[in-house]
N, C-alpha and C positions, 0 to 999 in steps of 0.2 A: 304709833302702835309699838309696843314694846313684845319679845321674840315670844311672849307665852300670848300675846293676844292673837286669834285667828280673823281672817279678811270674811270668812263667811260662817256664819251664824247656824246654828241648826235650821231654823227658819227658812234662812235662804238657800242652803241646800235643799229640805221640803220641796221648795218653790221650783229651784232650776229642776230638781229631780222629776216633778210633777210636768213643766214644761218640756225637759228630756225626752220624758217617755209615753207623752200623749202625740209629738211632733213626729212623724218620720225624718223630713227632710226640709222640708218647706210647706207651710199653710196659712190661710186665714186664720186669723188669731180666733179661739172660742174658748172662750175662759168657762164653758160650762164644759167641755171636754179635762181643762186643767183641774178644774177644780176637781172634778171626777175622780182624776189620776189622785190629788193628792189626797183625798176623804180615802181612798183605796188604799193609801201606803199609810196614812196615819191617823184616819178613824176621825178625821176634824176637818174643817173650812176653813180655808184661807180669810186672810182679813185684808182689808180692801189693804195697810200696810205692807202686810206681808207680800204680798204681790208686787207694789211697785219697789220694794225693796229687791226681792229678790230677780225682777225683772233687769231691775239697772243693774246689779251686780255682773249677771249673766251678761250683759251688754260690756259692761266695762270689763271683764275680762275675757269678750272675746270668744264666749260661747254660741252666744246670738244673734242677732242684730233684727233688729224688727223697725219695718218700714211699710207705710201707708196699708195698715191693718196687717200686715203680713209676718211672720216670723220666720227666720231662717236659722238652721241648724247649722255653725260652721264644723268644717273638719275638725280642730278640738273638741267640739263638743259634741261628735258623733263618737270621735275616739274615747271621748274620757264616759260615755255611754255604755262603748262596746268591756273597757275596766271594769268598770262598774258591776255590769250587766255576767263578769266572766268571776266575781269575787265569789267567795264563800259566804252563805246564808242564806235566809231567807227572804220574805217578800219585807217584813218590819225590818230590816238590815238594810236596806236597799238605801236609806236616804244617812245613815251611821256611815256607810260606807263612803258614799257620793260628799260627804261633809272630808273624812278622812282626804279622800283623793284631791278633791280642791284646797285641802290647806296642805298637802303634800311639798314639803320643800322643791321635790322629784317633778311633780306637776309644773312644768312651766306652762303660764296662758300669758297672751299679751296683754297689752292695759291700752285700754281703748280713748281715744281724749272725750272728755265732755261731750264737745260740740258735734261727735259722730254719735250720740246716744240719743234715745229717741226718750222722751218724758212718758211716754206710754199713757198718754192723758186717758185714753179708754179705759183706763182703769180707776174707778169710782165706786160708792158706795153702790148705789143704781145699777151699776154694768154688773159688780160681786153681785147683787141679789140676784137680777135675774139669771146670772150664770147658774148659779145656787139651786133656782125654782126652776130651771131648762135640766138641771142633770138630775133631779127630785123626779122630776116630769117623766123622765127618760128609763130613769131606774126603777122606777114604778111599775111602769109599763111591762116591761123585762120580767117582773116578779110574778 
């Protein structure tokens, strides 16, 4: 990776952003709740890619860690939350910003090895849909 290329993607901020801000601290994982977050912050659906990319990133640096369905928010990633959460703009600014802070020289996050990252196998095409048709369901309802 050469000094102009960035480690995270808009995508994969999308992703951690949407997992950021649907998680307080620790929960069962509900990708109808994530997806939620991120159709809210950018008017779109996650692709069954986009999630497990932005899942491992969030793992490999140490923002997350997700184990036997479960995800956890660490201290970085509450903190780089609470940044985030404290920036100038709006609600469509939210994940410009969260991309900015993560590829921040100033941001340091650790790098997690392989073998402590979880493949997030629940995440499939099947799982994306009916997350998709539980937060359609939900948002409906609401209406």
């Amino acid at each position: 990776m050469n000094a102009d290329e960035q480690y995270f993607t808009w995508a994969d901020s999308w992703v951690i952003t949407g997992i950021l801000w649907s998680i307080p601290a620790e929960a069962e994982i509900d990708l109808s709740t994530i997806i939620g977050t991120g159709d809210m912050l950018n008017h779109a659906i996650y692709t069954e890619d986009e999630l497990k990319k932005g899942f491992f990133k969030a793992q490999k640096r140490g923002l997350i860690s997700v184990k036997e369905n479960r995800v956890s928010i660490s201290d970085s990633g509450k903190d780089l939350r609470a940044k985030v959460q404290n920036m100038r703009g709006g609600l469509f600014s939210i994940v410009n910003n969260m991309q900015k802070k993560l590829n921040s020289k100033r941001t340091k996050l650790s790098v997690v090895s392989d073998n402590e990252i979880d493949p997030c196998d629940f995440i499939n095409e099947k799982a994306v849909q009916e997350g998709h048709q539980r937060y359609s369901a939900n948002f409906n309802k609401k209406r």
